[in-house]
N, CA, C and O atoms as a GROMACS GRO file, in nm:
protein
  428
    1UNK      N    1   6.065  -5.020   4.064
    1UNK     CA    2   5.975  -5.050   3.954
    1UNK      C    3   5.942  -4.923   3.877
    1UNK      O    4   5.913  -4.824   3.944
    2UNK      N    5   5.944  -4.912   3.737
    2UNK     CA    6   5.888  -4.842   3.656
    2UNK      C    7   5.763  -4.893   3.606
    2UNK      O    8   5.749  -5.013   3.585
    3UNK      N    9   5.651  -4.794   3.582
    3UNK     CA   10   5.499  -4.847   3.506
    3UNK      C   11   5.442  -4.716   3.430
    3UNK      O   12   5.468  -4.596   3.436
    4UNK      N   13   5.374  -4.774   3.374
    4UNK     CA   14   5.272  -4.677   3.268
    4UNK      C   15   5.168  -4.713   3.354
    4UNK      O   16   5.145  -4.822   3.407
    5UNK      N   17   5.086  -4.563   3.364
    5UNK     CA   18   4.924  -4.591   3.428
    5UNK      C   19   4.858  -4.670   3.288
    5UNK      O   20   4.918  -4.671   3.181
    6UNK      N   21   4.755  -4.719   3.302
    6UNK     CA   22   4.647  -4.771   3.221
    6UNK      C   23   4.680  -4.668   3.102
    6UNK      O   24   4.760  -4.658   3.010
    7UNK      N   25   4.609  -4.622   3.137
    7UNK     CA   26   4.597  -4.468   3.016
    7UNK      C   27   4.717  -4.492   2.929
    7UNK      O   28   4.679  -4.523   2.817
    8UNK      N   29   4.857  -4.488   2.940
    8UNK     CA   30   4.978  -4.485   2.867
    8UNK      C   31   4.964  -4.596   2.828
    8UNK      O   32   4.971  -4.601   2.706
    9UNK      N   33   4.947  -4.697   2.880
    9UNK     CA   34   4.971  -4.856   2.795
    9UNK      C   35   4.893  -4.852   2.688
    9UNK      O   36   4.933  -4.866   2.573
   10UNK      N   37   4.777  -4.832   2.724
   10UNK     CA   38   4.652  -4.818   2.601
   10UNK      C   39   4.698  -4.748   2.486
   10UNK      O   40   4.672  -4.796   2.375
   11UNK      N   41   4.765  -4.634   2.495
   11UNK     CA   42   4.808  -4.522   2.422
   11UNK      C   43   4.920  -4.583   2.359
   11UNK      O   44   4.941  -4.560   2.240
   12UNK      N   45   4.993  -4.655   2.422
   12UNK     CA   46   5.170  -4.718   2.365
   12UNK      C   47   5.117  -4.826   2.304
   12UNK      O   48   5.168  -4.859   2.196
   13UNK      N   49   4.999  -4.909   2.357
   13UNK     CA   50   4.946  -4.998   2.211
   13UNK      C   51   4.907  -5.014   2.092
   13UNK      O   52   4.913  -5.086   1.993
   14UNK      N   53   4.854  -4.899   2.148
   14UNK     CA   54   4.813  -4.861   1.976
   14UNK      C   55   4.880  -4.841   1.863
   14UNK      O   56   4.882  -4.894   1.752
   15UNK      N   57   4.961  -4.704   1.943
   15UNK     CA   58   5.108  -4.661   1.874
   15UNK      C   59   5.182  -4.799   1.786
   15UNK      O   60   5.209  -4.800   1.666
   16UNK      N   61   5.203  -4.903   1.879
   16UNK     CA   62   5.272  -5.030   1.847
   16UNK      C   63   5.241  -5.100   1.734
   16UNK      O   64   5.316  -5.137   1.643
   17UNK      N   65   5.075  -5.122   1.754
   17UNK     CA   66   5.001  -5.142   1.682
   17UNK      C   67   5.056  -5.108   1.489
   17UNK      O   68   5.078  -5.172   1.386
   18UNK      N   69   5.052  -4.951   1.546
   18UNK     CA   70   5.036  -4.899   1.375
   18UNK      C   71   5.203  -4.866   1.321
   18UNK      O   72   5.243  -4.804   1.222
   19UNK      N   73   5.282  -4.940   1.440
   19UNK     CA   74   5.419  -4.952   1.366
   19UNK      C   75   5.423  -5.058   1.256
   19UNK      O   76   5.368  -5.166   1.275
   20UNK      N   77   5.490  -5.029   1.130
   20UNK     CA   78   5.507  -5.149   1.001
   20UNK      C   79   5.656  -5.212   1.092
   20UNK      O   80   5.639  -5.322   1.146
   21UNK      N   81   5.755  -5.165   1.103
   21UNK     CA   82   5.826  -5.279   1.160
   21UNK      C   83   5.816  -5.330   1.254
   21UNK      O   84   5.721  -5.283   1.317
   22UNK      N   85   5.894  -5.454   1.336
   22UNK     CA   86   5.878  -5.513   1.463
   22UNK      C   87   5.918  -5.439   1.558
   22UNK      O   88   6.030  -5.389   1.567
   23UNK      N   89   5.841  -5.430   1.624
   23UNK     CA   90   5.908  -5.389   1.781
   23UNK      C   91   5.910  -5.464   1.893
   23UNK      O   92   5.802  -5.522   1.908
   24UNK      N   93   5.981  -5.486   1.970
   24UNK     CA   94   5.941  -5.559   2.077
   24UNK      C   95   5.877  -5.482   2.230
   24UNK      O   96   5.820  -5.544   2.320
   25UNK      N   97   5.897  -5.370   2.227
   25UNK     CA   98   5.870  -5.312   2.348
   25UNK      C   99   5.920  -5.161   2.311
   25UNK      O  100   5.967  -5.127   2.203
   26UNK      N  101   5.895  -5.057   2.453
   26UNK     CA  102   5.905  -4.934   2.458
   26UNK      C  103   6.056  -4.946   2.544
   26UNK      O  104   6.090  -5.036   2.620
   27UNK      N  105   6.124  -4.839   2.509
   27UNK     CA  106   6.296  -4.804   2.559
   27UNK      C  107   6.235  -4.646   2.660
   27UNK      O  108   6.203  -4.538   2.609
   28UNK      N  109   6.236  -4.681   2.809
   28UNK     CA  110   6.197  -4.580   2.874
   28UNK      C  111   6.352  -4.553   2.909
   28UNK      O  112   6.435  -4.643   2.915
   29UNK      N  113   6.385  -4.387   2.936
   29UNK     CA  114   6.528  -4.354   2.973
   29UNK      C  115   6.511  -4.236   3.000
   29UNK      O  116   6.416  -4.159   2.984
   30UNK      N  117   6.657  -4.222   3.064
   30UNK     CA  118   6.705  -4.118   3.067
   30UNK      C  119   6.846  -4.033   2.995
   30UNK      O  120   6.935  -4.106   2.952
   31UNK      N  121   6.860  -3.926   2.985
   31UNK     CA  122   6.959  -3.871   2.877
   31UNK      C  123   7.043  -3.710   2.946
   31UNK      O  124   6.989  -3.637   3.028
   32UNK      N  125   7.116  -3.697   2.915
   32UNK     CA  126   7.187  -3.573   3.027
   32UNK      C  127   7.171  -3.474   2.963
   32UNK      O  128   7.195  -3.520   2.852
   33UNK      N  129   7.138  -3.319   2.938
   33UNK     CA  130   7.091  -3.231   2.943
   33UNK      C  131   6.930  -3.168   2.952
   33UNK      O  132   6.859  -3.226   3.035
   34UNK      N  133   6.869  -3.059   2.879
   34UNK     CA  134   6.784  -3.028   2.956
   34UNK      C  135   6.820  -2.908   2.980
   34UNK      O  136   6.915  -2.864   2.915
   35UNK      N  137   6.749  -2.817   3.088
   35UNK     CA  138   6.738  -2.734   3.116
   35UNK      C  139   6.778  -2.770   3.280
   35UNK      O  140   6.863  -2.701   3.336
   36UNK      N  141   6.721  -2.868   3.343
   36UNK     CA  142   6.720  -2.875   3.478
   36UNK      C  143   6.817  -2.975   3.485
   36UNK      O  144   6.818  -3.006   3.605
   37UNK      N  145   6.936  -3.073   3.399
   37UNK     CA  146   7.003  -3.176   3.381
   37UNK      C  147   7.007  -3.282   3.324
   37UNK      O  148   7.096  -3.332   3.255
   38UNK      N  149   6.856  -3.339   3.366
   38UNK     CA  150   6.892  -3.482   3.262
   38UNK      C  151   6.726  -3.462   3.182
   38UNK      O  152   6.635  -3.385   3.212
   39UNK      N  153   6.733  -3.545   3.093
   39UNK     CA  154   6.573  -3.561   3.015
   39UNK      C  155   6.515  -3.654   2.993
   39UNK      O  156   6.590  -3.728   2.929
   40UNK      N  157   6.396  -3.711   3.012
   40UNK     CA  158   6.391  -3.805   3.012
   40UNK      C  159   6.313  -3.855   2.856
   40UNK      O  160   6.247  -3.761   2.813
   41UNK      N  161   6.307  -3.952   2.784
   41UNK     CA  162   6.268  -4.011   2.652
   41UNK      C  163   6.208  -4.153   2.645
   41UNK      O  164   6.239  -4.244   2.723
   42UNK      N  165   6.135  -4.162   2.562
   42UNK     CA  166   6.063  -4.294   2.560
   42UNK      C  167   6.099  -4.284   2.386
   42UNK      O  168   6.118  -4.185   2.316
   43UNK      N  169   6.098  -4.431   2.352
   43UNK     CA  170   6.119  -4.486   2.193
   43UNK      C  171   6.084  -4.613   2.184
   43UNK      O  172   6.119  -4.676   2.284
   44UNK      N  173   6.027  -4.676   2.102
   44UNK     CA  174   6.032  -4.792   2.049
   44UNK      C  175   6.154  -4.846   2.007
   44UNK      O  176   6.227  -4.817   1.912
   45UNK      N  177   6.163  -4.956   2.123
   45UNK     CA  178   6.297  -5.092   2.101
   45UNK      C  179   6.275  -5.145   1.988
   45UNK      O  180   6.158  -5.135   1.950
   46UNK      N  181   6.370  -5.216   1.898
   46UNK     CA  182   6.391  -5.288   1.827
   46UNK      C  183   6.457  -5.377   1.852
   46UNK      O  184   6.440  -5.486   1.798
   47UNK      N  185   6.533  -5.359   1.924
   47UNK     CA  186   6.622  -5.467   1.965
   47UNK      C  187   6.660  -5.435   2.133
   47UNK      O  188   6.664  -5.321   2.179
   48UNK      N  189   6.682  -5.538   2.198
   48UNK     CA  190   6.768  -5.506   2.387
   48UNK      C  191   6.913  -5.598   2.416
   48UNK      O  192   6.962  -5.710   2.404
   49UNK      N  193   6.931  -5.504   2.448
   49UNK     CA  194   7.080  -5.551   2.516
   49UNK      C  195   7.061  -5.621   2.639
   49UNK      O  196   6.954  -5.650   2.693
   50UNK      N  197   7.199  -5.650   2.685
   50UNK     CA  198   7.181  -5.788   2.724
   50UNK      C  199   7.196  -5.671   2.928
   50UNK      O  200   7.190  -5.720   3.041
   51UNK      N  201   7.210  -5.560   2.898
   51UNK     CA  202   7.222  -5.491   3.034
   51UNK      C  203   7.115  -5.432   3.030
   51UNK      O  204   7.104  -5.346   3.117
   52UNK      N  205   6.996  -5.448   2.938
   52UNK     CA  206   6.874  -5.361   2.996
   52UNK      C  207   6.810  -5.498   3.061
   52UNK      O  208   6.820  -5.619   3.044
   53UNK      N  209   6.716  -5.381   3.168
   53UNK     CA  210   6.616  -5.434   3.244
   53UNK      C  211   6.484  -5.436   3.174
   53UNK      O  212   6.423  -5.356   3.104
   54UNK      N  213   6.461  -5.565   3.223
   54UNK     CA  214   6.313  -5.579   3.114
   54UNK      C  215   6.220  -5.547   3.229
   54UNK      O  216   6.265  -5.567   3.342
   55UNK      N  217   6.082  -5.494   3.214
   55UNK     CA  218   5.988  -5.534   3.284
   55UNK      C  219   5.818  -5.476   3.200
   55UNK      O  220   5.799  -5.433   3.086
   56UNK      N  221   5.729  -5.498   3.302
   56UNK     CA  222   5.573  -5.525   3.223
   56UNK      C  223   5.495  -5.420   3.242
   56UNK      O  224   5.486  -5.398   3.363
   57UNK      N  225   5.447  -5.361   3.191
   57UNK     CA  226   5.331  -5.303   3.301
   57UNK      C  227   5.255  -5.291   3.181
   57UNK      O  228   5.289  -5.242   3.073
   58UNK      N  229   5.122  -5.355   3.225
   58UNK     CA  230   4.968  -5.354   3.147
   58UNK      C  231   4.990  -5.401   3.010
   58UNK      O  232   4.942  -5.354   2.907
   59UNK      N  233   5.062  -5.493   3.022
   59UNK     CA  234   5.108  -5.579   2.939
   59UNK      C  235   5.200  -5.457   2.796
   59UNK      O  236   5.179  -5.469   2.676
   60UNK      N  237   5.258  -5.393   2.836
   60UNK     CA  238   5.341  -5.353   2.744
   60UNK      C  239   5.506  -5.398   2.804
   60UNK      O  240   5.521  -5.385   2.925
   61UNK      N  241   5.593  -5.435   2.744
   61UNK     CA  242   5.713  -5.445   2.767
   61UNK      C  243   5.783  -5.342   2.806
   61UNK      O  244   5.777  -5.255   2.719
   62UNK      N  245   5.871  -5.299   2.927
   62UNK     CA  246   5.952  -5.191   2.926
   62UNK      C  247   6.115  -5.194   2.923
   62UNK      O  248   6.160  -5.255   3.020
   63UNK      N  249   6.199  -5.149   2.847
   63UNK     CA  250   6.307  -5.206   2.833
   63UNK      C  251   6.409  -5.043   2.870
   63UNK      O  252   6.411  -4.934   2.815
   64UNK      N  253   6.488  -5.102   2.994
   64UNK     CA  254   6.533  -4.988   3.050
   64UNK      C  255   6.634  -4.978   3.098
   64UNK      O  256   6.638  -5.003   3.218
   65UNK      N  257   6.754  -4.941   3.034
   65UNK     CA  258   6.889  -4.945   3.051
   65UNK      C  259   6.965  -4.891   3.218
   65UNK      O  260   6.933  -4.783   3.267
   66UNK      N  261   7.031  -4.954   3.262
   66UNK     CA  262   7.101  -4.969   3.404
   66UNK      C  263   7.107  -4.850   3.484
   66UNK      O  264   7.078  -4.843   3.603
   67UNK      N  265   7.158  -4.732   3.391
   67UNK     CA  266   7.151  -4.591   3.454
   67UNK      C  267   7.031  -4.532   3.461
   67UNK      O  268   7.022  -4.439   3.541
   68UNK      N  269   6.938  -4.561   3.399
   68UNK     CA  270   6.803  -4.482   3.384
   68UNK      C  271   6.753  -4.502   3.446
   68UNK      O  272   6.678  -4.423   3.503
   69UNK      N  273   6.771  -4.670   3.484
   69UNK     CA  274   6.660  -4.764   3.596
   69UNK      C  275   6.731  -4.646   3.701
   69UNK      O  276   6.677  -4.539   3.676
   70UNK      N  277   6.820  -4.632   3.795
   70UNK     CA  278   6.865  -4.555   3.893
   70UNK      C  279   6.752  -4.426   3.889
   70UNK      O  280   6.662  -4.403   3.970
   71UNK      N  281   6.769  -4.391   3.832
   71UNK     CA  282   6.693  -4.261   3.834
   71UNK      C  283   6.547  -4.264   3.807
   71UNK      O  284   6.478  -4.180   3.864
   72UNK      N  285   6.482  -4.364   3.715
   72UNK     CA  286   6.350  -4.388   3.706
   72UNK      C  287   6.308  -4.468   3.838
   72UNK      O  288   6.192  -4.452   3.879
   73UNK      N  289   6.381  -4.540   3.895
   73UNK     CA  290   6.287  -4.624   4.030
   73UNK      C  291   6.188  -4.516   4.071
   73UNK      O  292   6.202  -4.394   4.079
   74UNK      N  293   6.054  -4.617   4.100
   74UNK     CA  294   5.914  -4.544   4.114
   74UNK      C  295   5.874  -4.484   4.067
   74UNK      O  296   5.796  -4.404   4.118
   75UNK      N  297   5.908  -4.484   3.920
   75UNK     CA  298   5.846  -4.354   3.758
   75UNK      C  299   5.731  -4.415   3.732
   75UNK      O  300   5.719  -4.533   3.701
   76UNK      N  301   5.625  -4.320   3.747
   76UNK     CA  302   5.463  -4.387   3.661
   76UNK      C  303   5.498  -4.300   3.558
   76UNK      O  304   5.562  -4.200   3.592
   77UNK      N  305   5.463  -4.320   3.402
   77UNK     CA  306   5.421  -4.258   3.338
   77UNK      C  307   5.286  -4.249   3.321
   77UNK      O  308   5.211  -4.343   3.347
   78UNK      N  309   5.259  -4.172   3.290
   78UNK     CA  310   5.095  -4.122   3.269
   78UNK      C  311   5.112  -4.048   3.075
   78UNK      O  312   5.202  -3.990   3.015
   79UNK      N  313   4.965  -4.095   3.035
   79UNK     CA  314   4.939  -4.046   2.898
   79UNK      C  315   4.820  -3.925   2.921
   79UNK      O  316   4.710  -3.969   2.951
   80UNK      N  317   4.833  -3.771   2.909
   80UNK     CA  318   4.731  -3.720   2.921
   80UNK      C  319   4.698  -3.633   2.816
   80UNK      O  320   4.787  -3.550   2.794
   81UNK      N  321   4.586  -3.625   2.735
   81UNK     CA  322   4.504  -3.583   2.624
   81UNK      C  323   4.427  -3.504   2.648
   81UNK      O  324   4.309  -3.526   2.620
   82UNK      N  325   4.462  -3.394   2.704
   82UNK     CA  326   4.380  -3.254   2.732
   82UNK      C  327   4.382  -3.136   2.610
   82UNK      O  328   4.474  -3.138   2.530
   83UNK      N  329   4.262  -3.020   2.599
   83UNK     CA  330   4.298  -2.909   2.530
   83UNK      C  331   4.446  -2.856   2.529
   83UNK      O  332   4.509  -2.833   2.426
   84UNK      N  333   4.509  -2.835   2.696
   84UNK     CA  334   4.631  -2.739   2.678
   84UNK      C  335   4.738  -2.818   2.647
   84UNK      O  336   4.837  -2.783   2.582
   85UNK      N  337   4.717  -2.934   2.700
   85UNK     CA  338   4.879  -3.018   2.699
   85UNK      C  339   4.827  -3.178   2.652
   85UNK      O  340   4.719  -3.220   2.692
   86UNK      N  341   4.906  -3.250   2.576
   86UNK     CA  342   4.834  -3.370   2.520
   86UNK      C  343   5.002  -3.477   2.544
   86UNK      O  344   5.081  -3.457   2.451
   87UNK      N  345   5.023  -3.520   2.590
   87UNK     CA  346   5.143  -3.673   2.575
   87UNK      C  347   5.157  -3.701   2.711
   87UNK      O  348   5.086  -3.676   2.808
   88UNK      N  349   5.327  -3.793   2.690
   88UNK     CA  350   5.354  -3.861   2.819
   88UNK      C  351   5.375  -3.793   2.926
   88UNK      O  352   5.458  -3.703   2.913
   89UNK      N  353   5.327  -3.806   3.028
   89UNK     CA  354   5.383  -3.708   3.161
   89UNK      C  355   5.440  -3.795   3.234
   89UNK      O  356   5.375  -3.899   3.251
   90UNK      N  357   5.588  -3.785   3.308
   90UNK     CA  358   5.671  -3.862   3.439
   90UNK      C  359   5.635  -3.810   3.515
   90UNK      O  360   5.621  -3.687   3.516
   91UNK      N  361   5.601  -3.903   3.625
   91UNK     CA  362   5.556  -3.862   3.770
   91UNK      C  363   5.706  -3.910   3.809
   91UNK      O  364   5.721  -4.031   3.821
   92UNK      N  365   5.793  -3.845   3.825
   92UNK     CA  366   5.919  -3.939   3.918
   92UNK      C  367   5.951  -3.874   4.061
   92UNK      O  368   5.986  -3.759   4.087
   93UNK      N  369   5.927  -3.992   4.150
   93UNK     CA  370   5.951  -3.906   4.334
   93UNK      C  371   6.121  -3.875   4.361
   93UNK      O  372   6.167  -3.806   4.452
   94UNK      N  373   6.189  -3.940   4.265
   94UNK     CA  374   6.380  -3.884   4.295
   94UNK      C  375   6.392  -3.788   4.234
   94UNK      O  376   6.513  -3.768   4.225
   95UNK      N  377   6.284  -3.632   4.132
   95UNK     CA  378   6.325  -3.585   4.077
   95UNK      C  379   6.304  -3.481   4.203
   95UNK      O  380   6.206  -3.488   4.277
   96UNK      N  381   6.411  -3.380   4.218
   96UNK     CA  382   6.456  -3.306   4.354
   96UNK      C  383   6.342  -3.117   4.256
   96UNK      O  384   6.267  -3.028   4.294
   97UNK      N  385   6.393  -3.152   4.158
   97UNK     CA  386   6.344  -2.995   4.051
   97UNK      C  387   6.341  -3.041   3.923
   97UNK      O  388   6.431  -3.104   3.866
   98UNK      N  389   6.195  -2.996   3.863
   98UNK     CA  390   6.160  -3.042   3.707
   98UNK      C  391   6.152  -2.875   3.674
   98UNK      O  392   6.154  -2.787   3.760
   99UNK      N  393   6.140  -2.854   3.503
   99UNK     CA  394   6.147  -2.742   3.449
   99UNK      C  395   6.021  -2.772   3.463
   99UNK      O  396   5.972  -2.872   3.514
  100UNK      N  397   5.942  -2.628   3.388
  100UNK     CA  398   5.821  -2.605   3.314
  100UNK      C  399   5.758  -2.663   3.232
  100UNK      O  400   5.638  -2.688   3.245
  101UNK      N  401   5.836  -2.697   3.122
  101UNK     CA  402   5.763  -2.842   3.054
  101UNK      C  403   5.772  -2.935   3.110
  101UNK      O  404   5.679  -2.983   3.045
  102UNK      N  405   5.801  -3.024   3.184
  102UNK     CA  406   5.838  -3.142   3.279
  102UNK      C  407   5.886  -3.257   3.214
  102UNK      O  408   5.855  -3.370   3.252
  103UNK      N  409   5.984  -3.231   3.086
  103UNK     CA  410   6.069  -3.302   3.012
  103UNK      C  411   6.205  -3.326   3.083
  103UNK      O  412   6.280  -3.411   3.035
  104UNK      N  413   6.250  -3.242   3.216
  104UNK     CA  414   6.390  -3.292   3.232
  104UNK      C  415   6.366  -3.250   3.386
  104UNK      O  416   6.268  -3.197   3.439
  105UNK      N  417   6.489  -3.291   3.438
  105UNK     CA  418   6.448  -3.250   3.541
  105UNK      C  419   6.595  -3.318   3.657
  105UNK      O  420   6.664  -3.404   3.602
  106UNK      N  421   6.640  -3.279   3.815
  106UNK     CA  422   6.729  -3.294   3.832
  106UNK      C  423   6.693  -3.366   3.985
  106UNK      O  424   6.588  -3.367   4.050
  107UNK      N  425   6.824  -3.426   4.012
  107UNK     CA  426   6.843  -3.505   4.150
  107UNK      C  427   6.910  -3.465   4.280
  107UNK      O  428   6.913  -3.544   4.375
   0.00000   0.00000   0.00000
């Protein structure tokens, strides 16, 4: 399972909210480089293929393609809005080494 804590859903609703086109959900993934190997990215879906995995959390849609799911199993995202650092943070337990920013990270 992949999820957004509370905090991120709230935050990805809004966002949704103040999109003018349709969206149907958030595209959580993963992508190969980085610093530490792969990176991970979030975007607004417009459309899903027929090989992503759909699923819910706090009522936002998550739409998450076959390879990513591999590597995201047990990903919380978290939304945090502090002075030093403000966006999405991955908590992921298969990541073996994350860089410094904690945008990528390896297995």
């Amino acid at each position: 399972m992949i999820s957004l804590t509370e905090n991120a859903a709230k935050k990805v609703q809004v966002m949704l909210e103040g999109r003018e086109q349709s969206t149907i959900g958030l595209r959580v993934g993963v992508r190969g480089g980085g610093c530490s190997g792969f990176s991970y990215f979030l975007e607004f879906a417009d459309t899903k293929s027929d090989s992503d995995r759909e699923l819910d959390s706090h009522g936002v849609k998550l739409l998450v393609d076959r390879k990513s799911f591999l590597y995201l199993m047990g990903t919380e995202v978290d939304y945090v809005d502090r002075l030093s650092e403000s966006g999405f943070k991955f908590n992921n337990p298969n990541a073996k080494r994350t860089c410094g920013c904690g945008e990528s990270f390896s297995v």
